[in-house]
Backbone as CSV, one residue per row, in Angstrom:
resi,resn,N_x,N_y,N_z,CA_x,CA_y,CA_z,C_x,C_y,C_z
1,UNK,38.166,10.347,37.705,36.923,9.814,37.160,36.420,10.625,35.967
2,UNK,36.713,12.002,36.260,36.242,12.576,34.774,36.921,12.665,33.741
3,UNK,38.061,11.772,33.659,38.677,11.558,32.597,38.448,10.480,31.639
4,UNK,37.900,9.596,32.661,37.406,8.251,32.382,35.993,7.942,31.265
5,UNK,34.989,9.241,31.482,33.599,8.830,31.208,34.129,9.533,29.650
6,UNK,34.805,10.565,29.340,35.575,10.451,28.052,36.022,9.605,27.239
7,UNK,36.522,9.076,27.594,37.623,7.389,27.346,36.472,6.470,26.470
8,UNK,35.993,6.586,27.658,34.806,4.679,27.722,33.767,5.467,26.551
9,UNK,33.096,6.839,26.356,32.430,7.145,25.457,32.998,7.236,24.225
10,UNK,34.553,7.542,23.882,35.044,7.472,22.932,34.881,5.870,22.163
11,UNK,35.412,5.292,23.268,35.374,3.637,22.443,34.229,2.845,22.456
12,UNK,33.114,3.499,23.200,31.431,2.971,22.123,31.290,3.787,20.953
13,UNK,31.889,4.826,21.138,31.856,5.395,19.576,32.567,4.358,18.414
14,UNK,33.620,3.960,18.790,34.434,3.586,17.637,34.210,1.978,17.529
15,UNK,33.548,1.262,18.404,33.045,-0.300,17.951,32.059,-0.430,16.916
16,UNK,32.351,-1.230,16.191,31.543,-1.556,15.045,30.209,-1.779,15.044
17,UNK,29.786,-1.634,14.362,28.001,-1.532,14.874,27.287,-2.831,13.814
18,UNK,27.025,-3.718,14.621,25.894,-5.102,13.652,24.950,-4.333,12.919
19,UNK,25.180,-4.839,11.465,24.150,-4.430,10.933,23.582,-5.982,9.805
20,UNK,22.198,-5.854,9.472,21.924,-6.787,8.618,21.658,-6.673,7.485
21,UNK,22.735,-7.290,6.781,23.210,-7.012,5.031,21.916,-7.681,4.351
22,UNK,21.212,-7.560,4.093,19.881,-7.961,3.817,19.799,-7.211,2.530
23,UNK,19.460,-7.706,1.210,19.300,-6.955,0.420,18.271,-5.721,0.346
24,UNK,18.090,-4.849,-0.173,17.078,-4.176,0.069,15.933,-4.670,-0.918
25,UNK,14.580,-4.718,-0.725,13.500,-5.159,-0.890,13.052,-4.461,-2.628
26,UNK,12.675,-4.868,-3.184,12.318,-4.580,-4.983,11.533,-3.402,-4.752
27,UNK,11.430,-2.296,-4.783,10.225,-1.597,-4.997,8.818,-2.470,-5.869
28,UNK,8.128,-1.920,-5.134,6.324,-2.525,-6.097,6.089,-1.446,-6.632
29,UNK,5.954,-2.283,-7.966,5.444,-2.411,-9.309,3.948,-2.194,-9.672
30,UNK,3.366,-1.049,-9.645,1.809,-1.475,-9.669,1.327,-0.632,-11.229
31,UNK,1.776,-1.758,-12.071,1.582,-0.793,-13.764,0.377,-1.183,-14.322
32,UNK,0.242,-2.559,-13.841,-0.723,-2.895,-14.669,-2.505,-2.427,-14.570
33,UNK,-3.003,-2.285,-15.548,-4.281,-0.909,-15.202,-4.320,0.248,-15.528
34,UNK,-4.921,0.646,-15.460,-6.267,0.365,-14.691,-7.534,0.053,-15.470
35,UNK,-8.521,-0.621,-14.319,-9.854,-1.027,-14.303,-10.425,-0.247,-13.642
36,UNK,-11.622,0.380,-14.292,-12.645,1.121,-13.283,-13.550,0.001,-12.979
37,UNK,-13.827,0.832,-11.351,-14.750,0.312,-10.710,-15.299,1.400,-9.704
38,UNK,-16.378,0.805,-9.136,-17.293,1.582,-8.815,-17.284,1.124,-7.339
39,UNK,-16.929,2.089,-6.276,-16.919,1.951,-4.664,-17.586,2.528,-4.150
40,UNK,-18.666,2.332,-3.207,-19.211,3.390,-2.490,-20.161,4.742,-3.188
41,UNK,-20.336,3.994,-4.641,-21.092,5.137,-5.700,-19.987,6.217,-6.417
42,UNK,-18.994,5.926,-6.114,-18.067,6.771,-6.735,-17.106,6.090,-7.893
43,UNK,-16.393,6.720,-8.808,-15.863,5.859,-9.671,-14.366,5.795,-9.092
44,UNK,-13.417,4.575,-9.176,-12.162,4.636,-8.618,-11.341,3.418,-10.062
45,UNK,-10.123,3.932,-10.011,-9.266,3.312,-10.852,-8.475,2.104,-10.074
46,UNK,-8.316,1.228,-10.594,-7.275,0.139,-9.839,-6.598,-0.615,-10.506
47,UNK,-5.210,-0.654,-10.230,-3.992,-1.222,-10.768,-3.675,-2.478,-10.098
48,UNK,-2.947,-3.458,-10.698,-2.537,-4.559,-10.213,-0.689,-4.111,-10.047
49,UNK,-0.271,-5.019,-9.236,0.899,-4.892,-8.834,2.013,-6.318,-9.347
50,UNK,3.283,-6.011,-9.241,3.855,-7.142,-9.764,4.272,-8.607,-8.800
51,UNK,3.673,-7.728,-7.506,3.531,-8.848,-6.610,2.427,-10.222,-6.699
52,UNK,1.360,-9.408,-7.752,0.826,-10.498,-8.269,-0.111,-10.903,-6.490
53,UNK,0.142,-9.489,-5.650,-0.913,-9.554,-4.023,-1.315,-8.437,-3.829
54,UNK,-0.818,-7.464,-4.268,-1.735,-6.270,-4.454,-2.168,-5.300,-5.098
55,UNK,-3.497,-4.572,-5.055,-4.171,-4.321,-6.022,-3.586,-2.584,-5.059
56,UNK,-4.044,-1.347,-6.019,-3.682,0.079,-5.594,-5.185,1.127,-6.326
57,UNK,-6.041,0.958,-5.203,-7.327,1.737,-6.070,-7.140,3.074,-5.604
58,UNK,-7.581,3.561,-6.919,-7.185,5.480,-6.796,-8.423,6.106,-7.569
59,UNK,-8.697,7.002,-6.842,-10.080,7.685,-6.858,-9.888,8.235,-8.315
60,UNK,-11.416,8.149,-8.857,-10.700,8.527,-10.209,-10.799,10.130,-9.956
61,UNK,-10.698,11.068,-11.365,-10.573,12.467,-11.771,-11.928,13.092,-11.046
62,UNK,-13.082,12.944,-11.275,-13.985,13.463,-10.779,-14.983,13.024,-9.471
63,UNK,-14.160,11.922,-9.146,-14.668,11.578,-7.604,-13.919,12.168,-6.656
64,UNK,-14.891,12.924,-5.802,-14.807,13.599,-4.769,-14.003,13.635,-3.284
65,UNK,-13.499,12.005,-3.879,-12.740,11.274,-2.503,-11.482,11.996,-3.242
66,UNK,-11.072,12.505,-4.502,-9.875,12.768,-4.520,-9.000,13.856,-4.131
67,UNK,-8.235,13.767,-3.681,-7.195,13.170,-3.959,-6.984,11.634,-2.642
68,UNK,-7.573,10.365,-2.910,-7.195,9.800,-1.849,-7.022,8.002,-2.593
69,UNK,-5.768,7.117,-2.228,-5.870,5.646,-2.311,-5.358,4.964,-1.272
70,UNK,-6.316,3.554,-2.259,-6.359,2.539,-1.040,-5.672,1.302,-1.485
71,UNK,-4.341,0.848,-0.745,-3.528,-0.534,-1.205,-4.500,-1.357,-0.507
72,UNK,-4.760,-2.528,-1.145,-5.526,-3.605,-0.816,-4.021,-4.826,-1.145
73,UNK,-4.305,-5.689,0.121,-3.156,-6.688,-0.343,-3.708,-7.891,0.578
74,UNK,-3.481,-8.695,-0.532,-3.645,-10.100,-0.257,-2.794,-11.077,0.249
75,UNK,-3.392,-11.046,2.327,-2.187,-11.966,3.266,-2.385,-13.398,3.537
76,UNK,-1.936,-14.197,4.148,-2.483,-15.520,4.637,-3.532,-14.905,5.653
77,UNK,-3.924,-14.279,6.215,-5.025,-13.979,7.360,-6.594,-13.459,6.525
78,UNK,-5.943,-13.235,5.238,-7.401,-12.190,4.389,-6.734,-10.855,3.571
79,UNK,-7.635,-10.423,3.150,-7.131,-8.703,2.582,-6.931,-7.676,3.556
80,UNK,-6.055,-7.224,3.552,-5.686,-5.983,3.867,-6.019,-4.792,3.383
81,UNK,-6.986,-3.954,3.506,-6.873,-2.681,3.126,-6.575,-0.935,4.150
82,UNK,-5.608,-0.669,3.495,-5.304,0.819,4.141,-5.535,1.940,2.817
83,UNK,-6.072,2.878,3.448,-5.668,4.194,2.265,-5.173,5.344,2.772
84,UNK,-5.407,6.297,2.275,-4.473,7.800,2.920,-4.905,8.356,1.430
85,UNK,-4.900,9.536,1.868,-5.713,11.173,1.016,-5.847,11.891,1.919
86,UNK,-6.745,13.136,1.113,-7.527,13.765,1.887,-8.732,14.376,1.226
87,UNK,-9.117,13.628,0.345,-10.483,14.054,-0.388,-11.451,13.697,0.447
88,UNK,-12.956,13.845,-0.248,-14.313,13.855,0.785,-14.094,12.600,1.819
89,UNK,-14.436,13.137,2.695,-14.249,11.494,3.752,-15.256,10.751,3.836
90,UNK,-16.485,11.566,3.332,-17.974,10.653,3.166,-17.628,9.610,2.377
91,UNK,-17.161,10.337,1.012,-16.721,9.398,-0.411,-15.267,8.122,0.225
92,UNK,-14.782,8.408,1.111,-13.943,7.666,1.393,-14.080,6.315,2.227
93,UNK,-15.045,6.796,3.071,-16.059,6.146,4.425,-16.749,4.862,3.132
94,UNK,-17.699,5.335,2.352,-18.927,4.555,1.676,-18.515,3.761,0.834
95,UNK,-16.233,4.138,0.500,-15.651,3.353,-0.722,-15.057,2.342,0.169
96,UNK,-14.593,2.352,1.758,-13.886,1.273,2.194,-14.735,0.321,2.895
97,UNK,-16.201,0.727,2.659,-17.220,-0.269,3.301,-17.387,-1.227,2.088
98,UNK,-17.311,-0.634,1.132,-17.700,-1.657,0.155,-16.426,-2.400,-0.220
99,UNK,-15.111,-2.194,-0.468,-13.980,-2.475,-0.477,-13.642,-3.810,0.416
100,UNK,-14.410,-3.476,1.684,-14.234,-4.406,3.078,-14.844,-5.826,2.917
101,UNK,-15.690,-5.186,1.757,-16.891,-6.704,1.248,-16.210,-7.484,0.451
102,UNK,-15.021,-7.280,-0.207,-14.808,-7.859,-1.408,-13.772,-9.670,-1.022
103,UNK,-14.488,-10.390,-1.700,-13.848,-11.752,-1.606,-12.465,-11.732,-1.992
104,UNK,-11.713,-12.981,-1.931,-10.573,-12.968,-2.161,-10.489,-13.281,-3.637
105,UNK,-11.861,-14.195,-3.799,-12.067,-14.741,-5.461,-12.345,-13.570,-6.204
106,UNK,-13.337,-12.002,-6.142,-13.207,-10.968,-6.599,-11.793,-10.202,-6.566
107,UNK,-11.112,-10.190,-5.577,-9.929,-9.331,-5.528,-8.679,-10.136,-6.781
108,UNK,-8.950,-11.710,-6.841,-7.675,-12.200,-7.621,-8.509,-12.231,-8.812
109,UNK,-9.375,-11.817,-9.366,-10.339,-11.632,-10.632,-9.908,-10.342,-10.892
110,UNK,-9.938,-9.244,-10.328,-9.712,-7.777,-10.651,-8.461,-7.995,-10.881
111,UNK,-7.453,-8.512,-10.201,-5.914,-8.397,-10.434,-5.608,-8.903,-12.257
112,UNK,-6.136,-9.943,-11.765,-5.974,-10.814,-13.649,-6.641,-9.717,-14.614
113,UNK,-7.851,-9.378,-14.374,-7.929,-8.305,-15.239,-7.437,-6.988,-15.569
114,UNK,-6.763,-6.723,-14.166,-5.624,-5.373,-14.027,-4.800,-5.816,-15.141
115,UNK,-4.081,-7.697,-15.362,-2.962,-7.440,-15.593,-3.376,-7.745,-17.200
116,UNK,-4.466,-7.447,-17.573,-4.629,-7.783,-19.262,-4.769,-6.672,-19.525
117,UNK,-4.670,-5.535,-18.729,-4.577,-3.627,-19.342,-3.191,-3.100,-19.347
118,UNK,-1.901,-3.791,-19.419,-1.179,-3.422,-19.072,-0.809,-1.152,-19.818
């Protein structure tokens, strides 16, 4: 028998393993921009993306939230927003409340105007 559990582990080693040839996905594109705007009383920069669904707001130089951004993306369910930093979290807190407000008709208005700064 202990020759066996050798054997049988060798040849799950050597069966071919399914994999899915799936191309790999475009990196996003987020050149176009920026537009300042104003979140939470702080000033933040935001770029449009070539997905033409999401926007990438980044705290500007002298707001306090920085170093921190937030991808906003536009799903069939509504906007999505996540960010990650680690600048002031007050400044971060008071920018995704207001962020949280924003229509879908404001968010595809900022994008079009992201994409006339290229």
């Amino acid at each position: 028998m202990p020759t066996i559990v050798p054997v049988i582990a060798f040849a799950l080693l050597t069966l071919p393993v399914q994999q899915d040839h799936k191309p790999a996905a475009k990196p996003l594109q987020c050149m176009s921009g920026p537009i300042q705007r104003s979140f939470g009383g702080t000033e933040w920069l935001t770029y449009g993306c070539d997905d033409r669904r999401t926007l990438i707001v980044v705290s500007a130089p002298d707001n306090p939230a920085t170093p921190f951004v937030f991808t906003i993306t536009k799903t069939d369910r509504g906007l999505r927003i996540s960010g990650e930093g680690n600048g002031d979290q007050r400044s971060t807190a008071t920018a995704f409340e207001d962020l949280k407000k924003l229509s879908e008709e404001v968010f595809d208005q900022m994008l079009r105007e992201a994409e006339t700064r290229p």
